[in-house]
C-alpha positions as CSV (number, residue, x, y, z in Angstrom):
1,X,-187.2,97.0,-9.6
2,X,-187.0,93.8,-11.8
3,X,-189.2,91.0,-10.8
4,X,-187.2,87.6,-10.2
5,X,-189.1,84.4,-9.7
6,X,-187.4,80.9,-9.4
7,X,-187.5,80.6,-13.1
8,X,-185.5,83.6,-13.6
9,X,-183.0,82.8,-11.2
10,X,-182.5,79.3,-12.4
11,X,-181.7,81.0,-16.4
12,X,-179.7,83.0,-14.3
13,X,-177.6,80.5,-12.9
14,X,-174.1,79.4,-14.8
15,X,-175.8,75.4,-14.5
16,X,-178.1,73.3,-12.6
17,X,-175.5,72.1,-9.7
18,X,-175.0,75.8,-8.9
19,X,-178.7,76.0,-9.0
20,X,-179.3,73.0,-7.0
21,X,-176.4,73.9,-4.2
22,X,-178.1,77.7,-3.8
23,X,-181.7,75.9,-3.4
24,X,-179.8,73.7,0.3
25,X,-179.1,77.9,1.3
26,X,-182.7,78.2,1.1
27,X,-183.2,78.3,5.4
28,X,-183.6,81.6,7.7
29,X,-180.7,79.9,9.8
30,X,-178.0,80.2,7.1
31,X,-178.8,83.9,7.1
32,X,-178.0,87.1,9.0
33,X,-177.9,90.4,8.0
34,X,-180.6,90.5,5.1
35,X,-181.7,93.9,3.7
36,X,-183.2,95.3,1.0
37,X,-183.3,99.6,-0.3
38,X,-184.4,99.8,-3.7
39,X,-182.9,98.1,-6.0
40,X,-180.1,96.5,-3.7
41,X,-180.4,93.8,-1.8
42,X,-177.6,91.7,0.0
43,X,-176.9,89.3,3.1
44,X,-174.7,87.1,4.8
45,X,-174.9,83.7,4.3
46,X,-173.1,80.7,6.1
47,X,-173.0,77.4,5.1
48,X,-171.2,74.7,7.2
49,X,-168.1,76.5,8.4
50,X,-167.8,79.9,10.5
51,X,-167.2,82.1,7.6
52,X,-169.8,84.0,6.5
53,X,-170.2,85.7,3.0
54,X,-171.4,88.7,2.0
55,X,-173.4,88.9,-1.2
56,X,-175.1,92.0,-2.5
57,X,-177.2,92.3,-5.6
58,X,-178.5,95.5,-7.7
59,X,-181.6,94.1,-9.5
60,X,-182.5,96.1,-12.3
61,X,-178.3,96.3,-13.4
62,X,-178.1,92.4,-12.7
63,X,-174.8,93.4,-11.3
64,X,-173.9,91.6,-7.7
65,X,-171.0,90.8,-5.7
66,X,-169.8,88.1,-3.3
67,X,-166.9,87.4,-1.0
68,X,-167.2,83.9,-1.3
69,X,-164.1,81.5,-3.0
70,X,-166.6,80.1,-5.3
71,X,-165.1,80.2,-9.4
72,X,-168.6,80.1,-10.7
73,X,-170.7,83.4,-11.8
74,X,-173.0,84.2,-10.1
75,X,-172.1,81.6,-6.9
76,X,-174.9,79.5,-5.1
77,X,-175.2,82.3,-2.4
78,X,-176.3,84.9,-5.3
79,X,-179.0,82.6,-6.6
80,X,-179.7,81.9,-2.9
81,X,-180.2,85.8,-2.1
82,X,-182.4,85.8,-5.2
C-alpha cells in the first residue's frame, strides 16, 4: 500500500487553498463512517450543512471518488481522507 504523509498529500493537491480548506476537515466530528481494507479507504465527511459526502480512495492506483459539488481534483475531502 502507498505511504502518504502530509507532504505527499499537499503535491497531491490541485493548489494550496484546496490544501488549506481539507486541513479545517481535519476533526473526528466532521467524520462518520471511516474504513479502511487494503488499499481502499473512504468516509463520510460533513462540513457545515447536513449533507454528507462520500469519498473513497484506492491508494496504490491514486484513483478516488467523491460525491461532493466541488470542481477541483481531488476536492478538500480527498486530501482530508488522506
Amino acid at each position: 500500500m502507498a505511504n502518504w504523509d502530509l507532504e505527499k498529500v499537499q503535491r497531491f493537491a490541485p493548489d494550496q487553498l484546496t490544501f488549506e480548506r481539507s486541513e479545517r476537515l481535519l476533526t473526528p466530528t466532521r467524520w462518520k463512517s471511516l474504513g479502511q481494507k487494503g488499499g481502499l479507504i473512504w468516509g463520510e465527511c460533513r462540513t457545515s450543512g447536513v449533507t454528507w459526502y462520500k469519498t473513497a480512495m484506492e491508494l496504490d492506483k491514486v484513483r478516488s471518488f467523491s460525491n461532493s459539488p466541488a470542481t477541483e481534483y481531488p476536492d478538500k475531502y480527498i486530501l482530508a481522507l488522506l
